[in-house]
BAKOL-368443 format. One line per field, with one value per residue (C-alpha): residue number from 0; x negated, y negated, z; residue in one letter. Coordinates in steps of 0.001 Angstrom, whole numbers. Each point is the difference from the previous one (the first is absolute). Layout:
<pts>
pos	[NUM  ...]
X	[X  ...]
Y	[Y  ...]
Z	[Z  ...]
code	[A  ...]
</pts>
This chain:
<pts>
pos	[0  1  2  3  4  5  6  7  8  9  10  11  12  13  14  15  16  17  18  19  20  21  22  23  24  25  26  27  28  29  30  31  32  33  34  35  36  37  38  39  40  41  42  43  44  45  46  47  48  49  50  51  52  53  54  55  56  57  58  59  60  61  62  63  64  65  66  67  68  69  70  71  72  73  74  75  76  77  78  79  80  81  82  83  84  85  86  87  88  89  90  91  92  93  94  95  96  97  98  99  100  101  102  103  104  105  106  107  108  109  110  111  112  113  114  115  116  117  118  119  120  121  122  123  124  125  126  127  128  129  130  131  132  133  134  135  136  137  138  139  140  141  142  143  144  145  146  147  148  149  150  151  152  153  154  155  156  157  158  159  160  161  162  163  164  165  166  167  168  169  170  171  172  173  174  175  176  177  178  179  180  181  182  183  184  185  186  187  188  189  190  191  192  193  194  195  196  197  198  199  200  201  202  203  204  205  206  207  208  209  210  211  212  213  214  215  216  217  218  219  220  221  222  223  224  225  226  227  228  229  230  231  232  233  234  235  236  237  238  239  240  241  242  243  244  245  246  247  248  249  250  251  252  253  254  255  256  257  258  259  260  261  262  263  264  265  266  267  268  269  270  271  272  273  274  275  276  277  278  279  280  281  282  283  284  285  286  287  288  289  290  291  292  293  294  295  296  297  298  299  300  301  302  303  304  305  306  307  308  309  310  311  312  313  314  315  316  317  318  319  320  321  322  323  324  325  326  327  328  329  330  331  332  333  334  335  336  337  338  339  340  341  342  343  344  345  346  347  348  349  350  351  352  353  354  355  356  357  358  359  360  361  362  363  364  365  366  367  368  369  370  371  372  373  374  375  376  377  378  379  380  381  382  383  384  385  386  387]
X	[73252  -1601  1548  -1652  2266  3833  3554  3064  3349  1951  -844  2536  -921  -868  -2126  -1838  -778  -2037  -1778  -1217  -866  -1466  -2365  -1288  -890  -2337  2327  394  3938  2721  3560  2779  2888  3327  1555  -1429  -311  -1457  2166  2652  2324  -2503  1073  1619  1984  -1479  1980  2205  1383  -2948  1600  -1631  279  -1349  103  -1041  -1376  -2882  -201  -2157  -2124  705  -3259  -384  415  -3622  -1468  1384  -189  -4379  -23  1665  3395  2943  -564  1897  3544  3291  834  3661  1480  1163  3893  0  -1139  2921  2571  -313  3327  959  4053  1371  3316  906  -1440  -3193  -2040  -3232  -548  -669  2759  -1745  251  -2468  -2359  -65  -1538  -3285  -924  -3125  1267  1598  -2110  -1257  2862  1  -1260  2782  3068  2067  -462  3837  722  -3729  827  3954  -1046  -2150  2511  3338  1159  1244  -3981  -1696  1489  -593  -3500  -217  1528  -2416  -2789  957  -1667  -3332  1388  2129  2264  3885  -22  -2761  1657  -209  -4057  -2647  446  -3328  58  2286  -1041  -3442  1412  2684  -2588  -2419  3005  1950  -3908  -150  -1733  413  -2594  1085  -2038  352  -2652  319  1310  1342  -1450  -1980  -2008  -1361  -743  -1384  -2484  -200  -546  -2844  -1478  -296  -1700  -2387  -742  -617  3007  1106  4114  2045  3587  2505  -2061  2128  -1822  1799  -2788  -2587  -3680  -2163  -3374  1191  1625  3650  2084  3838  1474  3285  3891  316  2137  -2577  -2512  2152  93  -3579  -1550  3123  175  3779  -723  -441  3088  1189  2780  719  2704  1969  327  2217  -2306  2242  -2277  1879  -1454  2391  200  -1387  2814  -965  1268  -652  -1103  -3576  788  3210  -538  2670  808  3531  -2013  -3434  -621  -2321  109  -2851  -599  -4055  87  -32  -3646  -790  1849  -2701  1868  3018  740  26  3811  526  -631  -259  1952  -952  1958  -636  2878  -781  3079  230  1194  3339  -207  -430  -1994  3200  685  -3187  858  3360  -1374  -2966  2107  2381  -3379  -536  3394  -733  -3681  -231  3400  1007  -2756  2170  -205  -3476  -1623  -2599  -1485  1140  -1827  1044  -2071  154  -3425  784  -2617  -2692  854  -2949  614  2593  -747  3026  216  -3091  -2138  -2492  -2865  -1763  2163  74  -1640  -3782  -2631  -2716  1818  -3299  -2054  -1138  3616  1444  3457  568  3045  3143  1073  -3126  -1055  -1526  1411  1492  2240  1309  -3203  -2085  749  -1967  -2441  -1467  573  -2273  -2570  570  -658  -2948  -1556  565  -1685  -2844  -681  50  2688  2768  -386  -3606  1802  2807  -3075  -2368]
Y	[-35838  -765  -3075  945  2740  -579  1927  -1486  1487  -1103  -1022  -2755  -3462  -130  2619  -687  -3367  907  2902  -2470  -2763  2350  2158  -3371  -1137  3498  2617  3091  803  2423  -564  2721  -298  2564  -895  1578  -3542  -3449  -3243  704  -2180  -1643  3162  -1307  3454  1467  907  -2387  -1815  -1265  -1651  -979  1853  -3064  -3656  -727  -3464  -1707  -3547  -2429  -1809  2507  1667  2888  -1902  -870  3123  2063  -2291  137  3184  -142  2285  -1779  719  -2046  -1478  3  -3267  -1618  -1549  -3490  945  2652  -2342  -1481  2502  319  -263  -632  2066  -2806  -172  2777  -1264  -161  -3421  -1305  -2084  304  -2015  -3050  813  3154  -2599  -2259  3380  464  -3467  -802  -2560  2862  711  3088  2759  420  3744  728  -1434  1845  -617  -569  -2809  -1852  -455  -434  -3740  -518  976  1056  3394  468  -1091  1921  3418  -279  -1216  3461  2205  -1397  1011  3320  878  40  988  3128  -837  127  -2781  -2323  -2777  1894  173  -2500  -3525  -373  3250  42  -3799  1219  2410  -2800  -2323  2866  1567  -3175  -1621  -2285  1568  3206  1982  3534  1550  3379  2459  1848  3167  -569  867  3528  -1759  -2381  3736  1750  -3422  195  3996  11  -2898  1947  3029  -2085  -1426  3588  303  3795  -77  3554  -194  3079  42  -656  -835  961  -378  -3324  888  -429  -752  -3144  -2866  260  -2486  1181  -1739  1385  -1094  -141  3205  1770  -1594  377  3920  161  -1944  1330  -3805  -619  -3743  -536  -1383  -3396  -1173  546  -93  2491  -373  1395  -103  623  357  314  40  -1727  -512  -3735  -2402  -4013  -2309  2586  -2112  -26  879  -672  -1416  453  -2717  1611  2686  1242  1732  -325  1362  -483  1054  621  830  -3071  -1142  3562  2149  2174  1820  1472  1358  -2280  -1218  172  -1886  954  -1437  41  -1502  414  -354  205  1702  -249  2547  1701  -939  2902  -414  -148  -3261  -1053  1638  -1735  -3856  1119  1036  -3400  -1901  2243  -1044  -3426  -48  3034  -566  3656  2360  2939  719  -305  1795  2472  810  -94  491  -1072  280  -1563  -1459  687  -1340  -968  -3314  -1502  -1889  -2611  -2250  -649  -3184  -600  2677  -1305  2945  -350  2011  2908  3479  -1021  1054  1371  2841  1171  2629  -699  180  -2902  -1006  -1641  -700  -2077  -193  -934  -2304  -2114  -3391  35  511  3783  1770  -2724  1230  2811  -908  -2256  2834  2629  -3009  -718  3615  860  -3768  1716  3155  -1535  -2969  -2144  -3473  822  -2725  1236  3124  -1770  -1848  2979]
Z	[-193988  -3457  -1492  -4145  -531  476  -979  -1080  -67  -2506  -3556  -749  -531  3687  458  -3607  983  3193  -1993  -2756  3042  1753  -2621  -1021  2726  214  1895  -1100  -367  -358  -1011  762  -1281  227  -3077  -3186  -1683  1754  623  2939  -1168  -2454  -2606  -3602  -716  -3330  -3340  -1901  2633  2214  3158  2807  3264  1946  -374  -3514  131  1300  1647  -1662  2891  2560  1842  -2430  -2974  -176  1322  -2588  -2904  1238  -455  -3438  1749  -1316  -3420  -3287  1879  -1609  -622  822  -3372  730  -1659  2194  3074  -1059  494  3722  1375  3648  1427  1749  1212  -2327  -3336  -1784  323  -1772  2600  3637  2559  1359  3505  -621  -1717  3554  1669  -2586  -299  1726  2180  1860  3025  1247  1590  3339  1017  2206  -1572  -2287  -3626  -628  2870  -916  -3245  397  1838  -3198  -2760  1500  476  -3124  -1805  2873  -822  -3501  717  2186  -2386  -2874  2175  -220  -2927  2134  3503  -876  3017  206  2280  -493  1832  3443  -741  1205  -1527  -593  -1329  -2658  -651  -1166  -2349  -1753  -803  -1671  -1745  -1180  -762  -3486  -2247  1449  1974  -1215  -2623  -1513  -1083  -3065  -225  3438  3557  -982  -2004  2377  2580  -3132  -219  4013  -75  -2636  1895  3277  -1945  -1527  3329  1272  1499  178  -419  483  -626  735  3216  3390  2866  3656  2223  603  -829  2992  -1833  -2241  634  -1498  -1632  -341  -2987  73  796  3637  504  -1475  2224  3152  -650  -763  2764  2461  1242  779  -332  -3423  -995  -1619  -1718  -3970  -2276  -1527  -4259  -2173  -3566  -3257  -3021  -3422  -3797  -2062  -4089  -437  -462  -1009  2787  2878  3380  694  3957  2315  3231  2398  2234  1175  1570  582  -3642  -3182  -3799  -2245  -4119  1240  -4315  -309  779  -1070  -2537  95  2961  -1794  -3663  -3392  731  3636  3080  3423  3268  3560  1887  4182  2412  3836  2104  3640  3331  -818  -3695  -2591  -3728  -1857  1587  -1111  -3814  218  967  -3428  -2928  913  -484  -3173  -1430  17  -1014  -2262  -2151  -1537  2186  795  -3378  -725  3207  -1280  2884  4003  3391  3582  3078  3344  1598  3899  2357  -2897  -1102  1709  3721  1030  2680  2823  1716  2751  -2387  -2163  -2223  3170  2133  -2418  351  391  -3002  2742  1995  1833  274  -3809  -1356  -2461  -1032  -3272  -1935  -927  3675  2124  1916  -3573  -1663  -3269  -2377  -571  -1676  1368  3502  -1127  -1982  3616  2239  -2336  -82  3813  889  -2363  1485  3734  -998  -1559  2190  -2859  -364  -2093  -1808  -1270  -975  -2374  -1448  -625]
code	[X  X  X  X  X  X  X  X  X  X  X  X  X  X  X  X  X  X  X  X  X  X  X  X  X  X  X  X  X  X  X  X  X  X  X  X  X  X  X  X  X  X  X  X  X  X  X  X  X  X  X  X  X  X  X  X  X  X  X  X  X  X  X  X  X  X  X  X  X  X  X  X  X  X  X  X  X  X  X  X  X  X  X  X  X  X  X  X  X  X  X  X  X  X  X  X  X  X  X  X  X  X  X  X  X  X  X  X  X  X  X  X  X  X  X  X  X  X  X  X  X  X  X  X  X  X  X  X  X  X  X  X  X  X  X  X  X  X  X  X  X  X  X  X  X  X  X  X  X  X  X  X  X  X  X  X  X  X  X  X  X  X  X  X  X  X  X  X  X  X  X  X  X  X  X  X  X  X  X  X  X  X  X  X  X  X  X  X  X  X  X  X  X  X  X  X  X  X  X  X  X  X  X  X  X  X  X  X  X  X  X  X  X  X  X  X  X  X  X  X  X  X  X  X  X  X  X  X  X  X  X  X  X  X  X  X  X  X  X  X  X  X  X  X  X  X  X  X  X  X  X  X  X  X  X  X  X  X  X  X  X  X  X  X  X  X  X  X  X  X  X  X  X  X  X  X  X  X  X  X  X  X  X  X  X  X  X  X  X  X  X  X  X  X  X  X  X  X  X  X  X  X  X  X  X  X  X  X  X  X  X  X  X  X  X  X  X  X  X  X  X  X  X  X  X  X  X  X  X  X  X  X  X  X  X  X  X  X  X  X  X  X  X  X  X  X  X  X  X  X  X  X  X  X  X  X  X  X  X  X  X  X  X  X  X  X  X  X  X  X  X  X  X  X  X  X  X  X  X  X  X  X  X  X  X  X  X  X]
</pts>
């Protein structure tokens, strides 16, 4: 099988980031992708209110950090106004707090030793900080787990993603103009590289005479390679995005420690995103088995009423949507990245994605599987690839 020409199925971030890795390091590539845009869940929606479909920040320090800030792919970022910083607020026991309870402190400092793999997160960190500072601790987490239970997940887990989310400053960073410009970047990247990209194209059958990487959800994978065993646990998210009429003394973002559950004004590192005079709210609220999305809606307009004083009457603009199954993979207790869905299926076939067998943090997860797989094909270390 020739290893200098290869297809990839799927054009989100995934599947872009093996193209580009790939065509320079010589092969000759092809990107399908159904949809009739790039990004999967990458996509910031066009028109006045441009939300993100996808996680819209990037971690500063993580693995693909560097490789796309090389290749000049994260473009001007949106910078975080220090009063704005300031207005993060924290639903504890009911109310609003500035500050975080001291028993969630005990869990991020660095003192703390590692997890344990097979313990639950909840009872780990309840012999730490008490039951009372491990549950907020878990529901904080949230915000990068998309779990309704992320004290039943691996300690060591869940521990990884506290320290990166609660991390002083903070890692998060936010491109411009929101996710779609970073793919737009990625996309004219790839064509410069040579990379030929066809979008409203659905593939439902492997080629025989490439090697293939699938950069798609796993469903999608599962039906197209007919493999019964690609499976792994994910969350299920109710998103609520709303446009509201700017108001002085709105909260930057409202982290729920009561519950699993997270609101953020992304305006406010970049207005850009919304009309002169209006802000947008996400706000992401993970429901479990037997629960329906108005319980989710419910547990986010309370938050709203505390952090966003008077927003009834100043909604614009209203979308809900539920992310089932595509929140990126959780880890259960005795399961570590290792023991997900492999990146080399045989026979010349690839998986890459949020919920393979790749460290990392969310986006990162996929960003080392596309390198992992294009460093398999071509015989070449992956870390030669990053650095190319």
């Amino acid at each position: 099988m020739p290893t200098h020409r290869i297809t990839v199925i799927g054009g989100g971030f995934a599947g872009l980031t093996a193209a580009i890795t790939a065509a320079e390091a010589g092969a000759e590539v092809t990107v399908y992708e159904a949809h009739h845009s790039l990004g999967g869940r990458a996509r910031t929606a066009t028109g006045p209110y441009r939300t993100n479909e996808g996680p819209h920040a990037l971690y500063r320090g993580g693995p693909h950090w560097a490789w796309l800030g090389q290749r000049g792919l994260i473009g001007p970022l949106a910078p975080l106004p220090l009063r704005e910083a300031a207005r993060l607020r924290l639903h504890h026991h009911g109310a609003l707090r500035r500050t975080p309870p001291l028993a969630l402190l005990k869990l991020v400092r660095r003192r703390v030793g590692p997890a344990p793999v097979d313990a639950r997160f909840l009872g780990w960190a309840a012999g730490i900080a008490g039951e009372e500072g491990a549950r907020a601790a878990a529901h904080y987490a949230a915000v990068a787990l998309f779990h309704h239970d992320p004290g039943s997940l691996s300690a060591a887990f869940v521990q990884e993603r506290l320290r990166r989310a609660a991390k002083l400053p903070p890692e998060a960073r936010y491109p411009r103009g929101g996710w779609g410009a970073v793919i737009e970047r990625m996309a004219a990247r790839a064509r410069n590289a040579g990379v030929r990209i066809e979008t409203g194209a659905r593939v439902d059958a492997l080629p025989r005479d490439t090697p293939v990487i699938v950069a798609t959800g796993l469903p999608a994978a599962r039906r197209l390679l007919r493999d019964d065993s690609l499976e792994w646990p994910s969350g299920r998210t109710v998103l609520l995005d709303l446009a509201v009429r700017t108001r002085r003394g709105d909260a930057f973002a409202v982290s729920d420690l009561d519950a699993p559950g997270w609101i953020e004004r992304f305006t406010a590192q970049d207005p850009s995103l919304a009309p002169a005079g209006e802000q947008l709210l996400q706000g992401q609220f993970p429901v479990g088995p037997g629960e329906h999305r108005t319980d989710a809606l419910v547990r986010a307009e309370r938050l709203l009423d505390l952090g966003f004083r008077g927003w009834r009457e100043r909604v614009t603009w209203r979308r809900e949507s539920v992310a089932d199954g595509r929140t990126g993979a959780v880890d259960l207790p005795g399961r570590t990245w290792r023991d997900r869905p492999a990146v080399d299926r045989g026979d010349g076939v690839y998986l890459v994605g949020d919920q393979v067998a790749a460290p990392g943090l969310l986006a990162e997860v996929s960003f080392n599987s596309a390198v992992t797989a294009v460093s398999l094909i071509l015989g070449r270390p992956a870390l030669d690839l990053k650095r190319a």
